[in-house]
C-alpha positions in Angstrom: 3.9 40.5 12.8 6.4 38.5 14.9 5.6 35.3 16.5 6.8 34.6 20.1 7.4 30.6 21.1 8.2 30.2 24.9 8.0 27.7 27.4 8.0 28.8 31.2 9.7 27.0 34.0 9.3 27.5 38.0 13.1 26.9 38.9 14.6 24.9 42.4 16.4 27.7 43.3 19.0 25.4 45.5 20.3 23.7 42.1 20.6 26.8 39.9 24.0 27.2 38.6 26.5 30.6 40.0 24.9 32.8 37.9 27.6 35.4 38.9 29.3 35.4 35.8 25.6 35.3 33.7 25.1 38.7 31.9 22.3 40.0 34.5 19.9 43.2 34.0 16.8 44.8 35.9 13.7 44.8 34.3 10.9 46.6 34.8 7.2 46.5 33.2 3.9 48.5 33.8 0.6 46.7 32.0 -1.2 49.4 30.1 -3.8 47.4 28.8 -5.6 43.9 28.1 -7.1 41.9 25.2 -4.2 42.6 24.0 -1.8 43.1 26.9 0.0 46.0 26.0 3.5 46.6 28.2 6.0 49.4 28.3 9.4 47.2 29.2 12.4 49.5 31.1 15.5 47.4 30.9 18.2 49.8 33.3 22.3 49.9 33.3 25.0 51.0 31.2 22.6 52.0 28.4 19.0 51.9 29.1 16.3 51.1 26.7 12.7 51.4 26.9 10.6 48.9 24.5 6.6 49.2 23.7 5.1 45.4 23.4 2.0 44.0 22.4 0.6 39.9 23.2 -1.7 38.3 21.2 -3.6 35.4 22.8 -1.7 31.9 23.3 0.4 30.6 25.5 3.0 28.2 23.6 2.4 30.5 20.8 1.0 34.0 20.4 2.0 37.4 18.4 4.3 39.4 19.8 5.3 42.8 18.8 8.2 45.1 20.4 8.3 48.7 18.8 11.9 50.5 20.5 10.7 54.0 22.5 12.5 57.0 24.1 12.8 56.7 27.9 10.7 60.4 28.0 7.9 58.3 26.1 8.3 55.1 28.6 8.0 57.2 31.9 5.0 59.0 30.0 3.3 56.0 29.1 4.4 53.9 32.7 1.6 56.7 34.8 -0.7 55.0 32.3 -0.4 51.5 33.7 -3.7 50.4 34.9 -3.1 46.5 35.3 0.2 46.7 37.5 3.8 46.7 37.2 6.7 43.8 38.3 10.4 44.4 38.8 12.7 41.9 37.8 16.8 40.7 37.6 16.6 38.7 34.6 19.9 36.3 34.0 20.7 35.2 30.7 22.3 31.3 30.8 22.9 30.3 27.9 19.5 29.8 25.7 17.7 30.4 28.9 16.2 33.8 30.6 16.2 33.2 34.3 13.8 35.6 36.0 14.3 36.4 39.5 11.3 38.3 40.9 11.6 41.6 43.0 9.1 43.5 45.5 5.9 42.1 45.5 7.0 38.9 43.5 10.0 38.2 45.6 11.2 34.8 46.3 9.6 33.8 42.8 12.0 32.7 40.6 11.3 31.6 36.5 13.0 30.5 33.6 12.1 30.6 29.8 13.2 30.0 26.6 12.3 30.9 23.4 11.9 28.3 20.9 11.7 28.3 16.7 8.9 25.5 16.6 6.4 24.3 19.5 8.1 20.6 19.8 11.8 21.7 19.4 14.0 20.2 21.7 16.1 21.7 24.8 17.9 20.3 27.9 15.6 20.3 31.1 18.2 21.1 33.6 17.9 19.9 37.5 16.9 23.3 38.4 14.1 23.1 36.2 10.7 22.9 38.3 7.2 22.5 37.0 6.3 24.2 33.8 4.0 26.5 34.0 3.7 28.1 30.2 0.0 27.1 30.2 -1.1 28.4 33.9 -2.1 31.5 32.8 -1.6 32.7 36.6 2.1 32.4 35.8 2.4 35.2 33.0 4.1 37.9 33.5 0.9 40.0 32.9 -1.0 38.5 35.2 1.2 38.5 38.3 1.8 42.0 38.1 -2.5 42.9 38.1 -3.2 39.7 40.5 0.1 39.2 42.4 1.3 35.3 43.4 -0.6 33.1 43.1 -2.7 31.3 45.7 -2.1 27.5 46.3 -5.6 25.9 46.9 -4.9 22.9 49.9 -7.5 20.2 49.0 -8.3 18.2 51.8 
């Protein structure tokens, strides 16, 4: 099984870079099931591809498989999502994936990277907000069932 290490940033979007030149792509993803979250992943252009993906537990850390599919099987299987779907333009800077949200999610904005061990070391850039890789409200999974989430105001 393959092993997935990722850290998750919310992103100052007035000190991103021009991510003009970054190769961008849409991304879309319908949630089929929980415990495990299973995903059907629709990346569009040139040449689409459609990719089946199961989560283990974790949030650092977790099993990840991604099993390649036919796009008849991905539009099949996408009328089975039952936990909601989230649409995506996901930049690609450097080592980083920068996520900006669409329809429902828009104005959110996310970067990750993927890392070979749990302490490896990477530059936090300026644009670089709070991490979020342990607020479960922040996975991709759950904003597309729950939506944004809901800043409590103490006080």
């Amino acid at each position: 099984m393959g092993t997935e290490i990722e850290r998750r940033f919310l992103i100052y979007q007035e000190h991103l870079p021009d991510l003009s030149e970054c190769h961008s792509e849409m991304i879309k993803q319908a949630y089929l099931t929980k415990d495990p979250w299973v995903r059907v992943r629709v990346v569009e252009g040139n040449k689409p591809k459609a990719t089946l993906t199961v989560k283990g537990e974790g949030t650092i850390t977790r099993t990840e498989v991604n099993c390649p599919i036919s796009m008849d099987d991905a539009t099949d299987l996408w009328d089975l999502a039952k936990f909601g779907v989230i649409y995506k333009i996901r930049h690609h800077y450097g080592p980083w994936e920068i996520d900006e949200f669409t329809d429902k999610l828009a104005g959110l904005w996310m970067a990750e990277i993927e890392l070979a061990t749990e302490d490896a070391k990477f530059d936090k850039w300026d644009w670089l907000g709070q991490e979020v890789t342990e607020d479960i409200r922040y996975s991709n999974a759950h904003l597309a069932e729950h939506g944004l989430p809901v800043l409590k105001i103490s006080g």
